[in-house]
mmCIF file of the N, C-alpha and C atoms, coordinates in Angstrom:
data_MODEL
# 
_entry.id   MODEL 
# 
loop_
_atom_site.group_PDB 
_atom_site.id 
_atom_site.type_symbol 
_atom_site.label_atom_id 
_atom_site.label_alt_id 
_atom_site.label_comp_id 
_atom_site.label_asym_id 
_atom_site.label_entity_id 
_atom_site.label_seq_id 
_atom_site.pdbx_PDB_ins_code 
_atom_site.Cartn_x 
_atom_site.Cartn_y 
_atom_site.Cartn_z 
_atom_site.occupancy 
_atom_site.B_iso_or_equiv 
_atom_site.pdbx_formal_charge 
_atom_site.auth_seq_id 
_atom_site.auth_comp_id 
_atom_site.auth_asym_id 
_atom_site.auth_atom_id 
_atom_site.pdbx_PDB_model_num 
ATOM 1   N N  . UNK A 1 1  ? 163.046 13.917 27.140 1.00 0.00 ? 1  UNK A N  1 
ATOM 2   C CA . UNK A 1 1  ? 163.722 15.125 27.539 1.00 0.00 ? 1  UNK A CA 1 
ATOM 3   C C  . UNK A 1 1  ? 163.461 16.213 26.490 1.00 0.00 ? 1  UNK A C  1 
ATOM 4   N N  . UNK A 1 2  ? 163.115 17.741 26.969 1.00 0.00 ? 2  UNK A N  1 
ATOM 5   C CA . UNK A 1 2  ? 162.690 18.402 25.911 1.00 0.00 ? 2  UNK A CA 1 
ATOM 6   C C  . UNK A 1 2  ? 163.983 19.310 26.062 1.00 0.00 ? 2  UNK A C  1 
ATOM 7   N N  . UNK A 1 3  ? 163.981 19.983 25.057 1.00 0.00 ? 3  UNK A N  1 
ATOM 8   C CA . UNK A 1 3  ? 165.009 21.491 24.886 1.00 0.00 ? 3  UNK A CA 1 
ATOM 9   C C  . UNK A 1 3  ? 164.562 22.584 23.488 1.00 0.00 ? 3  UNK A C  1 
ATOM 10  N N  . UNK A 1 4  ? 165.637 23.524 24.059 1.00 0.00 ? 4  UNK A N  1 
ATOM 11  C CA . UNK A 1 4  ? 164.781 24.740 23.353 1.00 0.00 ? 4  UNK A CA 1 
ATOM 12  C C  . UNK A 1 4  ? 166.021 24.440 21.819 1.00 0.00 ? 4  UNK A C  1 
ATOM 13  N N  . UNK A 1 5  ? 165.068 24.868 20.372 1.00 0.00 ? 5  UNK A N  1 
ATOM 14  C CA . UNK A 1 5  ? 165.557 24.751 19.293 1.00 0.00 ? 5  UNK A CA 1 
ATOM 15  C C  . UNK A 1 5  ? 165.797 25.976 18.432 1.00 0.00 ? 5  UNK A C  1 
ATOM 16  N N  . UNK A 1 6  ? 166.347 26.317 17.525 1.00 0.00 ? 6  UNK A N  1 
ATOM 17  C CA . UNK A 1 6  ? 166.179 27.918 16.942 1.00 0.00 ? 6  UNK A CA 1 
ATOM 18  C C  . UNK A 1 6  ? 165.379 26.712 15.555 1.00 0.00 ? 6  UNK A C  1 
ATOM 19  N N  . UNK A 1 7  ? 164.629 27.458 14.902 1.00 0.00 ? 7  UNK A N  1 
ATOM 20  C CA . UNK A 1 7  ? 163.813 27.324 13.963 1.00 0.00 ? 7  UNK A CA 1 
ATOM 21  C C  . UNK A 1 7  ? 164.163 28.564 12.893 1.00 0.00 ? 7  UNK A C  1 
ATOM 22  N N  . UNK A 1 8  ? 164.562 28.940 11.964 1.00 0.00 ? 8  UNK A N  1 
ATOM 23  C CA . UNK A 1 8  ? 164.690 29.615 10.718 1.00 0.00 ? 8  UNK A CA 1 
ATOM 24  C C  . UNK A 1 8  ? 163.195 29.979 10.388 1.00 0.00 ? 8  UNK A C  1 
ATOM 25  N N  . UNK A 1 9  ? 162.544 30.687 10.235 1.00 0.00 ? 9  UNK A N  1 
ATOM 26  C CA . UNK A 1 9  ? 161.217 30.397 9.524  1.00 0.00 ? 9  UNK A CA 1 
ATOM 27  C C  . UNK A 1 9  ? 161.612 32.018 8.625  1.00 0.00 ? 9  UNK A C  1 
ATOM 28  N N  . UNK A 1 10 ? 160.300 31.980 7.621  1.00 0.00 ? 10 UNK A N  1 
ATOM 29  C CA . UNK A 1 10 ? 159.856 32.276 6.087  1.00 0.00 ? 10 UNK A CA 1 
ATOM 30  C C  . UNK A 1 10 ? 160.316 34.042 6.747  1.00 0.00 ? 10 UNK A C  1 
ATOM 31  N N  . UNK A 1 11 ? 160.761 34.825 5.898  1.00 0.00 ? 11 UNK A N  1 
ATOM 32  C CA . UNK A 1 11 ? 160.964 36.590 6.478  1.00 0.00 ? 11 UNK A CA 1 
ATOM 33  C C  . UNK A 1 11 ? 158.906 36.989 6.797  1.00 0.00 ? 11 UNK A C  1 
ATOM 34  N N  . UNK A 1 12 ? 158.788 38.041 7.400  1.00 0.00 ? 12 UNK A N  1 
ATOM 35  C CA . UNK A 1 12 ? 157.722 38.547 8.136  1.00 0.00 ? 12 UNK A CA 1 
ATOM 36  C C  . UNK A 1 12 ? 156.530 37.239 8.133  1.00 0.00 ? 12 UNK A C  1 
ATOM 37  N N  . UNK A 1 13 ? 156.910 35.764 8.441  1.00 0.00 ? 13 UNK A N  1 
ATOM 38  C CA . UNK A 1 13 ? 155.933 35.429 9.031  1.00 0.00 ? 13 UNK A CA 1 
ATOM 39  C C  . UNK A 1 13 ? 155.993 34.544 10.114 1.00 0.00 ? 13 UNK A C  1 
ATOM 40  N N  . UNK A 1 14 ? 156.327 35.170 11.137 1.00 0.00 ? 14 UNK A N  1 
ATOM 41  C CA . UNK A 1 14 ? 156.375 34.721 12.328 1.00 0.00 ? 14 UNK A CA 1 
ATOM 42  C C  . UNK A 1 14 ? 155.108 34.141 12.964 1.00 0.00 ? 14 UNK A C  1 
ATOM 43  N N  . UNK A 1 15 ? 153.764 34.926 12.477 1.00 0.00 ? 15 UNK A N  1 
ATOM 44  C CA . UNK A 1 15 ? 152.698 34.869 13.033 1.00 0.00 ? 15 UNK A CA 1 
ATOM 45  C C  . UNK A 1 15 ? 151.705 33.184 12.313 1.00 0.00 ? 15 UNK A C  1 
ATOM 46  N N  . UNK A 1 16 ? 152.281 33.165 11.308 1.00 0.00 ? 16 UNK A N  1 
ATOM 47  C CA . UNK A 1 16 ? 151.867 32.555 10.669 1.00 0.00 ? 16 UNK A CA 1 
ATOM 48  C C  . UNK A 1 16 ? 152.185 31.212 11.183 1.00 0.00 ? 16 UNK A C  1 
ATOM 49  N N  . UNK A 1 17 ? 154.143 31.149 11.586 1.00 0.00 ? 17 UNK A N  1 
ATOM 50  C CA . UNK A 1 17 ? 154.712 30.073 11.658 1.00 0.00 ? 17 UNK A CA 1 
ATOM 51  C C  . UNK A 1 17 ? 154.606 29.514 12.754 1.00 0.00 ? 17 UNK A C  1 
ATOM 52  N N  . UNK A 1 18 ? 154.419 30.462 13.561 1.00 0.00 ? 18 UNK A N  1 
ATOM 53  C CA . UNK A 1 18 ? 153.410 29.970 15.736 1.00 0.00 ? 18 UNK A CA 1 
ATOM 54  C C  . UNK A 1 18 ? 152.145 29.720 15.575 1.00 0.00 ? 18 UNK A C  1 
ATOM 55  N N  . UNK A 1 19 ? 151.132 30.117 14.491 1.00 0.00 ? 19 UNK A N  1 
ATOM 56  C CA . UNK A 1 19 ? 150.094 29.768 14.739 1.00 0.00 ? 19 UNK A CA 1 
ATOM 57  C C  . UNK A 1 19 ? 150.359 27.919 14.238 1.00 0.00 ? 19 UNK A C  1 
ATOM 58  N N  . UNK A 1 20 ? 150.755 27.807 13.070 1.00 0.00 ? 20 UNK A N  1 
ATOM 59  C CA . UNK A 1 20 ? 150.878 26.614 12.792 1.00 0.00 ? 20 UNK A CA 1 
ATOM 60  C C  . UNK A 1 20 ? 151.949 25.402 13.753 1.00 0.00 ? 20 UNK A C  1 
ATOM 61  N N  . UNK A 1 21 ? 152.429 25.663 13.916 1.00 0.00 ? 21 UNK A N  1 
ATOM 62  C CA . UNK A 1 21 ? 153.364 25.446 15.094 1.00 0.00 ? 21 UNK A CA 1 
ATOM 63  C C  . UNK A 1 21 ? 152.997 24.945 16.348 1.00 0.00 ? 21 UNK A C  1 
ATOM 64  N N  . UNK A 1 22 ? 152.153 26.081 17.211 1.00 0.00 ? 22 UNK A N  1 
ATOM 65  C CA . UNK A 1 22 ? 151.341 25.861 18.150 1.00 0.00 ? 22 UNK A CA 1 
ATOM 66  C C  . UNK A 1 22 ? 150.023 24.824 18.051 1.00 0.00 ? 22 UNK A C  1 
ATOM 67  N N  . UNK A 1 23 ? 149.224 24.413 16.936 1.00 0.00 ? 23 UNK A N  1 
ATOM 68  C CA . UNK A 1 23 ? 148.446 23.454 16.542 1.00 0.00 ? 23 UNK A CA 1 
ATOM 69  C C  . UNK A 1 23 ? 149.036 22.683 16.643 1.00 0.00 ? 23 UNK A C  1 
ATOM 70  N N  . UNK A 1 24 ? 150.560 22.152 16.670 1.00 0.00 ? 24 UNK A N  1 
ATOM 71  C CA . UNK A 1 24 ? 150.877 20.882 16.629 1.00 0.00 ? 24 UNK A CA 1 
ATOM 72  C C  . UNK A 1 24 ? 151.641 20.761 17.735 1.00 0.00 ? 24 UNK A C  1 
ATOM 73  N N  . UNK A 1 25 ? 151.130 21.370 19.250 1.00 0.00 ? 25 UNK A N  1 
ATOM 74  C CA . UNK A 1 25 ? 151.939 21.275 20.499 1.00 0.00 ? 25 UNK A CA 1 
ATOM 75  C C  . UNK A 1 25 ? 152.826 21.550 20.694 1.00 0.00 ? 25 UNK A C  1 
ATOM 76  N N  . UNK A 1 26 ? 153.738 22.496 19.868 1.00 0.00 ? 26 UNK A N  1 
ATOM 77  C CA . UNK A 1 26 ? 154.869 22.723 20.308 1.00 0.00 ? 26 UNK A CA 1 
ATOM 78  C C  . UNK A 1 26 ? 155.163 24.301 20.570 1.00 0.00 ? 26 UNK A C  1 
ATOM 79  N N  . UNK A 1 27 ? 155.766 24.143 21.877 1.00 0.00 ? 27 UNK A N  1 
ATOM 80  C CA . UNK A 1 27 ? 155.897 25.662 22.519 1.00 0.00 ? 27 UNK A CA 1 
ATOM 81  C C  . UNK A 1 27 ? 156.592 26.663 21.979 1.00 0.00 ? 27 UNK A C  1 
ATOM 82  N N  . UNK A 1 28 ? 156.378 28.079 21.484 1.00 0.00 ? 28 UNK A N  1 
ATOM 83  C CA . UNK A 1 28 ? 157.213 28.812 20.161 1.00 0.00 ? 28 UNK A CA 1 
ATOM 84  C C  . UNK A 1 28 ? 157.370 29.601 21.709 1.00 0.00 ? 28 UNK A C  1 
ATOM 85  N N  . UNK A 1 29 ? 158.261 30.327 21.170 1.00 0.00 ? 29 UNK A N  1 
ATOM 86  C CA . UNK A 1 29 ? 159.561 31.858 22.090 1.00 0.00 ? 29 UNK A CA 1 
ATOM 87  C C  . UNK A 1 29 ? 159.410 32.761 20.448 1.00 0.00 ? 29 UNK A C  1 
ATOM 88  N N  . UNK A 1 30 ? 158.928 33.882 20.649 1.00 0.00 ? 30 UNK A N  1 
ATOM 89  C CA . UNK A 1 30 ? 159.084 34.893 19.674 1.00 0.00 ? 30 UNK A CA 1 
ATOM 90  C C  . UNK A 1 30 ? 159.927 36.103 20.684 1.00 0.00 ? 30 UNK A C  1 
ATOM 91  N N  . UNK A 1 31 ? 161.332 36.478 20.635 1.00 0.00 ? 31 UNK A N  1 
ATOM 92  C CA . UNK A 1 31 ? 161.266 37.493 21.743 1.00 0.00 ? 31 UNK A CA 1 
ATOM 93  C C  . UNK A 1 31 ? 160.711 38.645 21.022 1.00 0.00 ? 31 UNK A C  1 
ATOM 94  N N  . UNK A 1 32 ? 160.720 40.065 21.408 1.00 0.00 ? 32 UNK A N  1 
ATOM 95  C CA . UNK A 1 32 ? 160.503 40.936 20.792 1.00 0.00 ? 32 UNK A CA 1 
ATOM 96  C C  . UNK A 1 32 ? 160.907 41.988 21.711 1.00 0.00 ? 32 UNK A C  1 
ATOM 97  N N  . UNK A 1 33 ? 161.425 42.971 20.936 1.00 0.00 ? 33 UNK A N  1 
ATOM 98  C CA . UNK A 1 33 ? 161.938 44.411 21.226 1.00 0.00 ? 33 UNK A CA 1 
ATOM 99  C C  . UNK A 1 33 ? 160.973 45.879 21.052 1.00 0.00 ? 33 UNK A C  1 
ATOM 100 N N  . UNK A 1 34 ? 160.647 46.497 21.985 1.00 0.00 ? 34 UNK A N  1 
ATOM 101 C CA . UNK A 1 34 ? 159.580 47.714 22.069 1.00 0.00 ? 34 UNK A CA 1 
ATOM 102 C C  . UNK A 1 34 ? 160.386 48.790 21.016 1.00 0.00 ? 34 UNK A C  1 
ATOM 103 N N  . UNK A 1 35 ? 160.311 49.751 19.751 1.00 0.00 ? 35 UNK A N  1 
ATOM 104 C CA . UNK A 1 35 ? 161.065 49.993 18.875 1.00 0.00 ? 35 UNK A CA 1 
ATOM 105 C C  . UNK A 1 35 ? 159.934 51.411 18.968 1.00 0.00 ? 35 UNK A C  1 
ATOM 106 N N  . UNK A 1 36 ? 160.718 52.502 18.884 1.00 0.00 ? 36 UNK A N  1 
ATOM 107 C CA . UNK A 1 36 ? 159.860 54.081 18.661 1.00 0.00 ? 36 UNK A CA 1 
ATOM 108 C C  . UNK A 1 36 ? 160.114 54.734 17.516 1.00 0.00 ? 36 UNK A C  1 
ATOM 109 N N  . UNK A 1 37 ? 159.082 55.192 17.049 1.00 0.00 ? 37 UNK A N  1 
ATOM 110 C CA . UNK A 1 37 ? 159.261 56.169 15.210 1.00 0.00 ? 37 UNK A CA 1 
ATOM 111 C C  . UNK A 1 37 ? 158.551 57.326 15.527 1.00 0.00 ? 37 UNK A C  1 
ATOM 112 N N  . UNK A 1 38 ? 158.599 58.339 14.774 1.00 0.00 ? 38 UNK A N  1 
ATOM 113 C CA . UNK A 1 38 ? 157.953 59.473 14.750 1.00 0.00 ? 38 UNK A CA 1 
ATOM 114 C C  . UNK A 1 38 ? 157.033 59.201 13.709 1.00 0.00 ? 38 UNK A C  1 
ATOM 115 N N  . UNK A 1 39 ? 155.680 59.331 13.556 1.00 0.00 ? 39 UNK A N  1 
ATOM 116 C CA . UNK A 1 39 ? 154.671 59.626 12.234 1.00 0.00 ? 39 UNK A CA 1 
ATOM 117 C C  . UNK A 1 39 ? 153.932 60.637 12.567 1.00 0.00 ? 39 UNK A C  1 
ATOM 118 N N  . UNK A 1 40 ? 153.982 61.278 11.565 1.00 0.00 ? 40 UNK A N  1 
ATOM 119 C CA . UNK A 1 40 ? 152.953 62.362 11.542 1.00 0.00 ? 40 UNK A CA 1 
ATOM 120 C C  . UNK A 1 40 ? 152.984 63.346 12.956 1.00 0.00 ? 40 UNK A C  1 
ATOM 121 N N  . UNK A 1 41 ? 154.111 63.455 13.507 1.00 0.00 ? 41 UNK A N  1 
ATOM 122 C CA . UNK A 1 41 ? 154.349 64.527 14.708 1.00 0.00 ? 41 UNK A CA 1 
ATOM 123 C C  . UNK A 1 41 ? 154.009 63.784 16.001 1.00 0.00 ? 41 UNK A C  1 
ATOM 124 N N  . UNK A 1 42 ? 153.981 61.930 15.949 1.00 0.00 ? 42 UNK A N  1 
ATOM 125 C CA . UNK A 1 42 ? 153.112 61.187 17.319 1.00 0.00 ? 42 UNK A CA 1 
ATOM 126 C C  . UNK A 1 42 ? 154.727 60.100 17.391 1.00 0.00 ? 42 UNK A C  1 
ATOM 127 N N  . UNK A 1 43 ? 154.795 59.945 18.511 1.00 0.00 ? 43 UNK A N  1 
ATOM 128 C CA . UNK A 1 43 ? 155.731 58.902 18.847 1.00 0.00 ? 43 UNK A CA 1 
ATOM 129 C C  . UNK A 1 43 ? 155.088 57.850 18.484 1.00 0.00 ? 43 UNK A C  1 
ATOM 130 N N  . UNK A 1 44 ? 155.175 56.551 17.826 1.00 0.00 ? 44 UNK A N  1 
ATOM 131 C CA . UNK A 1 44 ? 154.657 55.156 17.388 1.00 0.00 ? 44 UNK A CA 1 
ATOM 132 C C  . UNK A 1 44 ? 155.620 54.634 18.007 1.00 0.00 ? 44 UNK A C  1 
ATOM 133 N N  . UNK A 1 45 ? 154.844 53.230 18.708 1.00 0.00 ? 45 UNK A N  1 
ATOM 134 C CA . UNK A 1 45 ? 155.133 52.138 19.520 1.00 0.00 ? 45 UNK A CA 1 
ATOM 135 C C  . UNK A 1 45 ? 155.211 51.176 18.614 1.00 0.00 ? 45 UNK A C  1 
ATOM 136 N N  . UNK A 1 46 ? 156.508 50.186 18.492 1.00 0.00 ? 46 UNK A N  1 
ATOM 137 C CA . UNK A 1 46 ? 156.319 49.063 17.519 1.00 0.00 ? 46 UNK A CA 1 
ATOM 138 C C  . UNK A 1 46 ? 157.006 47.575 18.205 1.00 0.00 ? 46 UNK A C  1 
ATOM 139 N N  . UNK A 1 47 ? 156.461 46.863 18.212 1.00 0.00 ? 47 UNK A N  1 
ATOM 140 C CA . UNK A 1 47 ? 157.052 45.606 18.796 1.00 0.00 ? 47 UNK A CA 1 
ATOM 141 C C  . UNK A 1 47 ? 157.309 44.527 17.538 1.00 0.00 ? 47 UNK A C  1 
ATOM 142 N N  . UNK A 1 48 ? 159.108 44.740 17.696 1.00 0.00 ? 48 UNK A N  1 
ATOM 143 C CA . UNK A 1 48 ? 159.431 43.635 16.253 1.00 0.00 ? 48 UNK A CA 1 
ATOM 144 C C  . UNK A 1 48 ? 160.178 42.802 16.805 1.00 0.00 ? 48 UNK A C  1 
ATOM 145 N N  . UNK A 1 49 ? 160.244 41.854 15.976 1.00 0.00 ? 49 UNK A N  1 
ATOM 146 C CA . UNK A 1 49 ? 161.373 40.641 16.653 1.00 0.00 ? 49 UNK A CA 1 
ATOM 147 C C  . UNK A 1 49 ? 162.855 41.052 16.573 1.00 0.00 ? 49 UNK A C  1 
ATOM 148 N N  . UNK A 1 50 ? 163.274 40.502 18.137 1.00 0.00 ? 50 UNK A N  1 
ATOM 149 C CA . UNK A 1 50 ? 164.306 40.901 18.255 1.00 0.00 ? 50 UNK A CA 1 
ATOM 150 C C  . UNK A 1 50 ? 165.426 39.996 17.277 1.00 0.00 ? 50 UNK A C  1 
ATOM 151 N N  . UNK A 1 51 ? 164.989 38.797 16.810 1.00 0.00 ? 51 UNK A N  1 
ATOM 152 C CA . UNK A 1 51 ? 165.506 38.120 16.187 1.00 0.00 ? 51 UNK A CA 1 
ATOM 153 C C  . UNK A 1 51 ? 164.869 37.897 14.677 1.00 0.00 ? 51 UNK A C  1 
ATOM 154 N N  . UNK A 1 52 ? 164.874 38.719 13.739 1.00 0.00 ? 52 UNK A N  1 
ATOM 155 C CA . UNK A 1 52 ? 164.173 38.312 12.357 1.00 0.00 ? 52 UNK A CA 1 
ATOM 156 C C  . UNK A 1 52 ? 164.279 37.236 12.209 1.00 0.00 ? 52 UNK A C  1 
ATOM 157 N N  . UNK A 1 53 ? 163.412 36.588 11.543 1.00 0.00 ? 53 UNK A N  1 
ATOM 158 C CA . UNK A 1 53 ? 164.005 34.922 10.875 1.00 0.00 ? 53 UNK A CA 1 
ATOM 159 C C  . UNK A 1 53 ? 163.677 34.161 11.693 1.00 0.00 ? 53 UNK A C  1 
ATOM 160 N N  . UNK A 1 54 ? 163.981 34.151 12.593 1.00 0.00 ? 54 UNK A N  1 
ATOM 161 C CA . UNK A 1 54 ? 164.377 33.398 13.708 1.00 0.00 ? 54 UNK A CA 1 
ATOM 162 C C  . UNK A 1 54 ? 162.860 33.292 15.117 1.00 0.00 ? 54 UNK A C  1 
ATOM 163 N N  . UNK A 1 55 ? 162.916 31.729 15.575 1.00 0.00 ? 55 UNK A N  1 
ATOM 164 C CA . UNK A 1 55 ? 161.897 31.808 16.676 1.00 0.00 ? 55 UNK A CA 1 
ATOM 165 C C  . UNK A 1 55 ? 162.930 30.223 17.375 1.00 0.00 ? 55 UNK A C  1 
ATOM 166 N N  . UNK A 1 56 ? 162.619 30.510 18.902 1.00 0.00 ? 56 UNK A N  1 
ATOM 167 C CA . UNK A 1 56 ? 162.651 29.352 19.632 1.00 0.00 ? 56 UNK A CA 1 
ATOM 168 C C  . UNK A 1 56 ? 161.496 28.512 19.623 1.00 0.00 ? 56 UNK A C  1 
ATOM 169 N N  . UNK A 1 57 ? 161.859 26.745 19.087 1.00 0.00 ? 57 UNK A N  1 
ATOM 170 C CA . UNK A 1 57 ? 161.471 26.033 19.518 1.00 0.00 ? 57 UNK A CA 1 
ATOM 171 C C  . UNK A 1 57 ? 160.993 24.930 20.571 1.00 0.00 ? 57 UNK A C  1 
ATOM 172 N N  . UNK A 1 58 ? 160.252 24.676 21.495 1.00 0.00 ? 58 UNK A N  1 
ATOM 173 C CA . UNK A 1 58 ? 160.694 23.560 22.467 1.00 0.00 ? 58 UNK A CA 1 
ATOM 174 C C  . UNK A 1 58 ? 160.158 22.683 21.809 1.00 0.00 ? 58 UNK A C  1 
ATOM 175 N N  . UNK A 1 59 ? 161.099 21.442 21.983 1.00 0.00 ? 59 UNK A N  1 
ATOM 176 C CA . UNK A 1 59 ? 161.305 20.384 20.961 1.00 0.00 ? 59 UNK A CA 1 
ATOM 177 C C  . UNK A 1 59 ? 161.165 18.978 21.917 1.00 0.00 ? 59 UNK A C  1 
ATOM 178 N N  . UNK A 1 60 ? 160.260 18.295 21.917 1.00 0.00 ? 60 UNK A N  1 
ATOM 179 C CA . UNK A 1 60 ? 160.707 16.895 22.448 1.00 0.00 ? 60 UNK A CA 1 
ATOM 180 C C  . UNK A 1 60 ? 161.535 16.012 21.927 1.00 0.00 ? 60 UNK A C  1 
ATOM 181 N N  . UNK A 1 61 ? 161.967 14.736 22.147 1.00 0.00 ? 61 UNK A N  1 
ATOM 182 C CA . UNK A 1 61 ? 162.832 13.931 21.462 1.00 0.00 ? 61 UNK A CA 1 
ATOM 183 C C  . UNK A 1 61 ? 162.890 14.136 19.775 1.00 0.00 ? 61 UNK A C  1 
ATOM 184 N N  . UNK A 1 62 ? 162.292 14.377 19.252 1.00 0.00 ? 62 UNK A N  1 
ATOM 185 C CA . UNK A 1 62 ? 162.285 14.453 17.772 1.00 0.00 ? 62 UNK A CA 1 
ATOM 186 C C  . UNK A 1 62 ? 161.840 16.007 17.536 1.00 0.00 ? 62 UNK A C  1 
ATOM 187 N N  . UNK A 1 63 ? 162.642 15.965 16.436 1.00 0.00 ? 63 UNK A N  1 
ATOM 188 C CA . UNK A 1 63 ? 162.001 17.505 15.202 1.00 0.00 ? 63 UNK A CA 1 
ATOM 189 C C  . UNK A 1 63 ? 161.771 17.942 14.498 1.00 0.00 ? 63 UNK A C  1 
ATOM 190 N N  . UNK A 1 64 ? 161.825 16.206 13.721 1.00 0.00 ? 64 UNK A N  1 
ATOM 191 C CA . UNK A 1 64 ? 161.388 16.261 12.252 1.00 0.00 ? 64 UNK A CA 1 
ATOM 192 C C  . UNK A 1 64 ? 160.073 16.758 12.031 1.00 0.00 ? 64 UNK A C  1 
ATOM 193 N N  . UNK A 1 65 ? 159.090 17.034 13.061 1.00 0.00 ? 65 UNK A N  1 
ATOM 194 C CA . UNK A 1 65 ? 157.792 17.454 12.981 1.00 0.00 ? 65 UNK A CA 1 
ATOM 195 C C  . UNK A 1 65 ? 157.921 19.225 12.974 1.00 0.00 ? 65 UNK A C  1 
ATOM 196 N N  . UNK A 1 66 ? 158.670 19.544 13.461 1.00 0.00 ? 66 UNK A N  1 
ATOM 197 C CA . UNK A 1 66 ? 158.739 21.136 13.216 1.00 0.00 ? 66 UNK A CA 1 
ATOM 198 C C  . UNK A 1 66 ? 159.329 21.709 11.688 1.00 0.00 ? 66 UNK A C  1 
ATOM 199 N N  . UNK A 1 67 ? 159.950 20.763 11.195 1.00 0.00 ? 67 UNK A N  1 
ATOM 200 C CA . UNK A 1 67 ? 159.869 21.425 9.922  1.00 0.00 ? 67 UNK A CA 1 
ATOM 201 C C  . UNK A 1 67 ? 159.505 21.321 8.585  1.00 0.00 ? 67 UNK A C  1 
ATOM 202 N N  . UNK A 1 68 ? 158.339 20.610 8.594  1.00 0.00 ? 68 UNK A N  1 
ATOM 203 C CA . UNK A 1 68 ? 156.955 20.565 7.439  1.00 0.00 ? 68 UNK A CA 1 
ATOM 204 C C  . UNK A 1 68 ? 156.008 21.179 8.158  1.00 0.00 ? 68 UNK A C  1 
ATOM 205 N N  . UNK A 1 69 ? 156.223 22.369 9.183  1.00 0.00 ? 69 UNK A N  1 
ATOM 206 C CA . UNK A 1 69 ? 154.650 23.305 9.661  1.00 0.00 ? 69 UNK A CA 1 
ATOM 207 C C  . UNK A 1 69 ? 155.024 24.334 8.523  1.00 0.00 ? 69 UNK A C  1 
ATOM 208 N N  . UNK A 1 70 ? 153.650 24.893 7.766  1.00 0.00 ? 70 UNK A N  1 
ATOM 209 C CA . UNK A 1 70 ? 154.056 26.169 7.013  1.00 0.00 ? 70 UNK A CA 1 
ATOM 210 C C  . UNK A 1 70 ? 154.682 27.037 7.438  1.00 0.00 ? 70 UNK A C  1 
ATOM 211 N N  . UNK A 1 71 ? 155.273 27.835 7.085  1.00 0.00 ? 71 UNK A N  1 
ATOM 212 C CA . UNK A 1 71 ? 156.015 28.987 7.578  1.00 0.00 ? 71 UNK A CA 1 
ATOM 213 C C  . UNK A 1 71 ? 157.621 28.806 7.954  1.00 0.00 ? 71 UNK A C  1 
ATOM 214 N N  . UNK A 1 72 ? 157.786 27.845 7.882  1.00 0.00 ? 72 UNK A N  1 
ATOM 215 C CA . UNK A 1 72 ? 159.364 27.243 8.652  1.00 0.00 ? 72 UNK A CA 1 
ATOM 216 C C  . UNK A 1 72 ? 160.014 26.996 7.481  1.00 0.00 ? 72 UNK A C  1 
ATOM 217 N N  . UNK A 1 73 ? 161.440 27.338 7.777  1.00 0.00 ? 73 UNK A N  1 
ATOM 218 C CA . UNK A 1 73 ? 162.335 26.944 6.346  1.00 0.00 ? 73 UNK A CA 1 
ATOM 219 C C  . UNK A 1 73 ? 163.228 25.830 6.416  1.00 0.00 ? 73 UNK A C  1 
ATOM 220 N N  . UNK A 1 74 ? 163.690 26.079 8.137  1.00 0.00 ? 74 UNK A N  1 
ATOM 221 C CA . UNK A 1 74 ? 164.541 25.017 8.840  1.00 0.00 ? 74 UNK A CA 1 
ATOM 222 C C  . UNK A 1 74 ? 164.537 24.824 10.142 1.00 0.00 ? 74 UNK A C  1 
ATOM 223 N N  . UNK A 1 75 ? 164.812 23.584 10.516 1.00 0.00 ? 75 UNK A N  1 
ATOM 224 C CA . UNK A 1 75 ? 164.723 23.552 12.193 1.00 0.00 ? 75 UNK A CA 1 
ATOM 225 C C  . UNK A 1 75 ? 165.829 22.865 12.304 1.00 0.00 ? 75 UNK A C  1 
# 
C-alpha cells in the first residue's frame, strides 16, 4: 500500500532533492505558486514553492530509503 509523505529537505534544494529522489523510484509533489516582481520596468514571472522546505513523498511500505537521498533532512 503506498501513501503520500511530507519530506523536510535541505533550504533552496528542491531540485537537487527530486532529482535524487526520483533515481530511486520514488514519486516527488513539488507544488508551486506563479509569484510577480517588477525588474527593471518588466513584470517577472517566478515559480517558487508553495511550500519551502518541504516536498511530497509517495512512499511504499517503507521510508527508510527516502531519507539517506542527498538533499533530504527528514522524512
Amino acid at each position: 500500500m503506498a501513501c503520500w509523505a511530507t519530506t523536510q529537505i535541505k533550504p533552496r534544494r528542491e531540485r537537487v532533492a527530486k532529482y535524487f529522489l526520483e533515481q530511486f523510484d520514488f514519486q516527488i509533489y513539488v507544488p508551486r505558486i506563479r509569484r510577480y516582481q517588477i525588474r527593471y520596468h518588466r513584470r517577472v514571472e517566478f515559480l517558487t514553492p508553495l511550500f519551502p522546505g518541504y516536498c511530497f513523498t509517495r512512499i511504499e511500505l517503507q521510508s527508510h530509503g527516502v531519507r539517506w537521498r542527498p538533499g533530504v533532512i527528514r522524512s
